[in-house]
C-alpha positions as CSV (number, residue, x, y, z in Angstrom):
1,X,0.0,0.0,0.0
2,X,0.8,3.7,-0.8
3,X,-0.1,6.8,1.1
4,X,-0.1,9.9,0.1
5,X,-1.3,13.4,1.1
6,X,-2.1,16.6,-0.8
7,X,-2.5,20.1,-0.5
8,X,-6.8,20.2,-0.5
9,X,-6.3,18.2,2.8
10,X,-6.9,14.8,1.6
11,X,-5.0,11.4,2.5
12,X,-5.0,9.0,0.0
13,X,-4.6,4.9,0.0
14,X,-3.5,3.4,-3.1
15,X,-2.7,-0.4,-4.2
16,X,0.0,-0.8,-5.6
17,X,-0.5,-3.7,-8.8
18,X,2.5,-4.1,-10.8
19,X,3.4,-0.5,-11.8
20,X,-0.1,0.3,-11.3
21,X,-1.5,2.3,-9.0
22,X,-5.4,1.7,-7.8
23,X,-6.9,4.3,-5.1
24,X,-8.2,2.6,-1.9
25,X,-9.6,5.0,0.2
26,X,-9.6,9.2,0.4
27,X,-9.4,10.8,4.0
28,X,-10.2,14.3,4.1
29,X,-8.5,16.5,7.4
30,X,-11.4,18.8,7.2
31,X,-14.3,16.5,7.4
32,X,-12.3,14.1,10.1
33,X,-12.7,17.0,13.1
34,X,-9.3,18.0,13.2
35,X,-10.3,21.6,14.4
36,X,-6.8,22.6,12.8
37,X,-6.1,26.3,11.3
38,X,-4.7,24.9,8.2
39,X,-5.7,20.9,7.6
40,X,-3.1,20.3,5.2
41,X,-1.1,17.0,5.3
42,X,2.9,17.7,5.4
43,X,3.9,14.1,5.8
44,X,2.4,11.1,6.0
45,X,3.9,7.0,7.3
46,X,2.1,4.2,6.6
47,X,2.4,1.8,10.1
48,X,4.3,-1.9,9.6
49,X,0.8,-3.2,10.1
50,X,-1.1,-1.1,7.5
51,X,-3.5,-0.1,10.2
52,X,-2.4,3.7,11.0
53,X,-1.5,6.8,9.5
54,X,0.7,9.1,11.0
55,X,0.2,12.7,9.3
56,X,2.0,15.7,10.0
57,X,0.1,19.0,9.2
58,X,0.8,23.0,8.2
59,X,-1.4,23.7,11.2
60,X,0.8,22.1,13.5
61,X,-0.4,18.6,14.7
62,X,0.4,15.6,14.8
63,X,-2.2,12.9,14.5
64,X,-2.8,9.1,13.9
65,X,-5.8,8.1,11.4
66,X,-7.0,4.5,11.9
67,X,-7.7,3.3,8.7
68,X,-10.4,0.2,10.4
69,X,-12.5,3.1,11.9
70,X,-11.5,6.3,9.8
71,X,-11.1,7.8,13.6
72,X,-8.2,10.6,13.7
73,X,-6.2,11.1,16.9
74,X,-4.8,14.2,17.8
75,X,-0.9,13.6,19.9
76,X,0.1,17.2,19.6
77,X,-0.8,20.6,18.6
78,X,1.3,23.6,18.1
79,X,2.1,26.8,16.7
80,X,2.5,26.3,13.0
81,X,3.5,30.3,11.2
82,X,6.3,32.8,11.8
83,X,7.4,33.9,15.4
84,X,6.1,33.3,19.1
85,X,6.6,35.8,21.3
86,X,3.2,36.1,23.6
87,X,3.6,34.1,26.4
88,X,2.2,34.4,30.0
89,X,1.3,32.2,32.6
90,X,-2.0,31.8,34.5
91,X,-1.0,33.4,38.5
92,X,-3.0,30.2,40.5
93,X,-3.6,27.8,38.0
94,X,-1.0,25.2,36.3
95,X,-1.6,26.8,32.5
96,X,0.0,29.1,30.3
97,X,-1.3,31.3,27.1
98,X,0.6,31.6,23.9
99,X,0.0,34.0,21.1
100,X,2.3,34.5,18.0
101,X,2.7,35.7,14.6
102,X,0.4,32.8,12.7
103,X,-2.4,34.7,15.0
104,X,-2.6,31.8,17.2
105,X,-4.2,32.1,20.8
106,X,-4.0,29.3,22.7
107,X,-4.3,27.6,26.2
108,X,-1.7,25.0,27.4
109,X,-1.5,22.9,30.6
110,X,1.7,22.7,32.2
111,X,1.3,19.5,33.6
112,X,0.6,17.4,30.7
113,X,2.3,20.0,28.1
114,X,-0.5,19.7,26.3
115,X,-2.9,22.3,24.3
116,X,-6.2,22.2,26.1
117,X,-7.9,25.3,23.8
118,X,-7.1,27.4,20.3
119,X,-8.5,29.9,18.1
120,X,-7.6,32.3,15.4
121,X,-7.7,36.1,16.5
122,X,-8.2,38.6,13.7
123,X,-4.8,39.5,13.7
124,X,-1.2,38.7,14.5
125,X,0.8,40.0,17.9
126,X,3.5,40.3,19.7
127,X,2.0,40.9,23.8
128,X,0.2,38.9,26.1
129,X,-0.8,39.0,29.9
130,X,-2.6,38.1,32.2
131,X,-4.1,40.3,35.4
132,X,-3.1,39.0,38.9
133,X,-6.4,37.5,39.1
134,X,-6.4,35.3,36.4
135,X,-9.5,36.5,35.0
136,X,-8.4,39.1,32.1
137,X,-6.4,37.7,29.4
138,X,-4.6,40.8,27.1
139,X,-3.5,40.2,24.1
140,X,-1.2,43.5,22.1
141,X,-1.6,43.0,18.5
142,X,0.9,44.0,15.6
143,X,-1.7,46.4,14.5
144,X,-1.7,48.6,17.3
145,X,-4.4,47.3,19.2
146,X,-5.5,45.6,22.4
147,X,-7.7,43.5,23.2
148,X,-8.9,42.2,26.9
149,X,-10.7,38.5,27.6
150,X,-13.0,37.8,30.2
């Protein structure tokens, strides 16, 4: 078997029949609940078994597809565009708050070292912090402006 991933976010199967090759199966990132900011496979390795995908993406994860079930497992998520300089951490609770140039906020836990929460902001920055009660999030944007989270 052959697996290989493209740019409109789709992993492909393929049997491989002499020099011919037959598609099996199409998995696309979008439709599988990645929840990524850019689904787009970068790399792709087929298991010894044949029964897992490992796929790499723009958007920064790094996932496992189960080809049986056509269930996606997210290991890791990360940053994934230019710079990261916001960082701040929580004053009472074990997380910390990252916010870079790809225009990435996101929430990790420091324990695990694992990204609990992300979204896109509307645009890229440079400042983050966090008031002494852990309740207002600010994040300084390239652009000038602020913005404050409840």
């Amino acid at each position: 078997m052959l697996v290989t991933g493209g740019a409109d976010g789709n992993i492909r199967t393929w049997s491989i029949k002499g020099t011919a090759l037959e598609p099996l199966k199409t998995f696309n990132l979008k439709q599988l609940s990645l929840q990524s900011l850019k689904p787009i496979p970068t790399s792709v390795c087929l298991s010894a078994d044949g029964e897992n995908i490992l796929v790499g993406t723009r958007g920064g994860e790094i996932c496992e597809l189960n080809l049986k079930i056509s269930k996606l497992s997210v290991h890791l998520r990360s940053h994934f565009d230019g710079e990261l300089w916001g960082l701040t951490v929580h004053p009472s609770k074990p997380l910390f708050y990252t916010f870079g140039r790809d225009s990435m906020l996101a929430v990790w836990d420091l324990k695990t070292r694992r990204q609990l929460k992300h979204c896109k902001l509307e645009s890229d920055g440079d400042a983050l912090g966090i008031s002494h009660s852990g309740k207002i999030l600010v994040v300084g944007f390239n652009n000038g402006t602020l913005l404050a989270l409840d």
